[in-house]
N, C-alpha and C positions, 0 to 999 in steps of 0.2 A: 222754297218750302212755302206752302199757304199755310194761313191759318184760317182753324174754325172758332168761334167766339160762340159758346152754348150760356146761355143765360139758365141758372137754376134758382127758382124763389123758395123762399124758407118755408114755408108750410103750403099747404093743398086750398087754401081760401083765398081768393081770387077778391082782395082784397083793395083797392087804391094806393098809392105812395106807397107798396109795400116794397121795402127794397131787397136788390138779389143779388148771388154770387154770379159772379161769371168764371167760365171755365176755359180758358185756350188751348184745342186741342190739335198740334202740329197735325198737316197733311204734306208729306212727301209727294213733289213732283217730280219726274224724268227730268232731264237737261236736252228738252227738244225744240225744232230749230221752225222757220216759218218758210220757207221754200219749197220749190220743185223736190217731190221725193225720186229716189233714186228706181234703177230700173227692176232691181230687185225686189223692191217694197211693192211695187205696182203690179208684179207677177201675182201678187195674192188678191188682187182684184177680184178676179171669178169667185174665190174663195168666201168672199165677205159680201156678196152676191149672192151666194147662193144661202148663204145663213140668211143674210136679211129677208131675203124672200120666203124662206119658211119662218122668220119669227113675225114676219107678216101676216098671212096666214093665220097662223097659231095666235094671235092678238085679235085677231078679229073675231076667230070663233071665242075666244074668253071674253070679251065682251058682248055678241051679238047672240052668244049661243048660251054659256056658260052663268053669263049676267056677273061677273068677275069686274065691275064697273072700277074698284081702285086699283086691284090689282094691273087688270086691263090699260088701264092710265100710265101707270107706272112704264108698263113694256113697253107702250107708246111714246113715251116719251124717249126710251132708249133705243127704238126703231129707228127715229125719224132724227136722233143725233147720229145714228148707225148708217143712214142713206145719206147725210150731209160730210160723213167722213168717207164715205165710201166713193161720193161727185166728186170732192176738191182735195181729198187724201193728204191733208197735213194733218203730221204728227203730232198736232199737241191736239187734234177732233180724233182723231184713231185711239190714243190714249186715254183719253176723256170717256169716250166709246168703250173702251174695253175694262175700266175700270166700274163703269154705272152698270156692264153691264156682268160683272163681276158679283158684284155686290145684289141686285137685283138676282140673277141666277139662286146664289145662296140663301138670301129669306126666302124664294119660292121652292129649296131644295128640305130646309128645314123644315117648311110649313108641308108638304109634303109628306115626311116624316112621321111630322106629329100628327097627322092624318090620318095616318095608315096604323100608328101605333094604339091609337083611342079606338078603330073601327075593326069591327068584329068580319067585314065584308073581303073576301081577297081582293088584288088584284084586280085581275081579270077574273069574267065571270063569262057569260054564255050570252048574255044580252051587248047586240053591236053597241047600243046608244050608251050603256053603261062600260064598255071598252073604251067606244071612241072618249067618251069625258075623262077617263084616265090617262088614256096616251098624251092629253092636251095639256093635261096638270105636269103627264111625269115630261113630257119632251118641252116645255116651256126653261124649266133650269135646266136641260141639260144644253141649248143650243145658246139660252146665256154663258155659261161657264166655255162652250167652243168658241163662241165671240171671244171671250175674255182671252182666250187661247189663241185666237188668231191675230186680233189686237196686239200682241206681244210678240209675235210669228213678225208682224209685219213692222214694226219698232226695233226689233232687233235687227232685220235685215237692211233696214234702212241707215242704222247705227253702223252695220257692220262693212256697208257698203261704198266706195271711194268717195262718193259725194257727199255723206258725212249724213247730219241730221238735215233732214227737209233738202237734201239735195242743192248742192253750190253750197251749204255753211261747212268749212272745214277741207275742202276739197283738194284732189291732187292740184287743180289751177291753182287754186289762189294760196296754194303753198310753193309754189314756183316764184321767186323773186324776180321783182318788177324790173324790164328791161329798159334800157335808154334807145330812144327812135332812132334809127342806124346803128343799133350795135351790130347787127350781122355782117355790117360791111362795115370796117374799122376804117378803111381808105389807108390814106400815104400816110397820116399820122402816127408816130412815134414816141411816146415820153422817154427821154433819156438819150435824145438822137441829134447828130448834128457835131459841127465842134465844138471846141470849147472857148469862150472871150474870157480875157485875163481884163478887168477892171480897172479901166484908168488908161486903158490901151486908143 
C-alpha cells in the first residue's frame, strides 16, 4: 500500500509559520512482480499500440489545435508513461499506466459533461471545424478509460498466466523442487543395502 501525505493549512492566508494538518490518504497497490511478462500479457501489445497511437494524435491536436495547454500536458504525460509501458511491459509501468490513465480519462469525462450541460449549442452541428473539436474533447476520455481497460486486460492475463507476475516470479519452474546433480542416475547405490555387521565381531 502507498501512501499519500496531503498537507491542508487552517485558513486561506498564505501566511509564514502558519502551521497545517496533514492528511494520509491510503493508495492500494497490485501485488506486481519486476520480470519478463508472460506470453499472454504480450498478446495485447498491438492493442496498447494502437491506443497509444491515437491518444497521440488526439494530444497533439489538444494542444497545437485546441490550445488545451494543461489539459494537453496532463495526456502527455500519460502518453509517454503509456509508450514506456508499452517498450519494456512490466507490470508495475502498465498498471501505473492504466491507473493515470484511469483517473485522467474521468476528469476529462466529467469536464465534458459539464460542458455540454451549461451550453446551449448540440453536439454536433454542420460546421466540420466545430464537429472535428468535439469528437477531440468527447474521444479524449473515452480512449483513456480503454487504456485503463486494457491496462487491466493485460495485468490479469499476466496474473492469470503460468509465469505468474512479470513472468518467472511464481512460476511452474521454480515451483518444481531443487534437484541434487545426478539424481537422474542413482547408480549402484543403495540405502539399506548390503549385510549386516554385528558389533564387536
Amino acid at each position: 500500500i502507498q501512501w499519500l501525505k496531503v498537507s491542508i493549512p487552517r485558513s486561506t492566508s498564505y501566511q509564514r509559520n502558519e502551521p497545517s494538518h496533514a492528511m494520509v490518504v491510503p493508495l492500494p497497490m497490485p501485488a506486481v512482480g519486476g520480470g519478463r511478462p508472460s506470453e499472454l500479457a504480450m498478446s495485447w501489445r498491438p492493442w496498447m499500440c494502437g491506443l497509444l497511437i491515437a491518444e497521440s494524435i488526439l494530444c497533439a491536436m489538444r494542444m497545437c489545435w485546441l490550445l488545451d495547454i494543461m489539459g494537453g500536458f496532463i495526456e502527455l504525460l500519460c502518453v509517454a508513461l503509456g509508450w514506456f509501458a508499452w517498450k519494456e511491459m512490466q507490470m508495475q509501468c502498465v498498471v501505473s499506466w492504466g491507473m493515470l490513465s484511469f483517473i485522467n480519462g474521468m476528469f476529462d469525462l466529467v469536464r465534458f459533461i459539464d460542458i455540454r450541460v451549461h451550453s446551449s449549442l448540440p453536439i454536433f452541428a454542420n460546421s466540420f471545424k466545430y464537429n472535428l473539436e468535439q469528437f477531440v474533447v468527447l474521444a479524449n476520455p473515452i480512449l483513456m478509460i480503454l487504456s485503463a481497460v486494457i491496462a487491466w486486460k493485460v495485468y490479469k492475463a499476466d496474473a492469470s498466466d503460468d509465469a505468474g507476475y512479470g513472468g518467472g516470479y511464481g512460476s511452474s519452474r521454480e515451483r518444481e523442487p531443487i534437484q541434487r546433480p545426478g539424481r537422474g542416475s542413482r547408480g549402484s547405490f543403495e540405502t539399506f543395502s548390503g549385510a549386516g555387521q554385528r558389533l564387536g565381531s
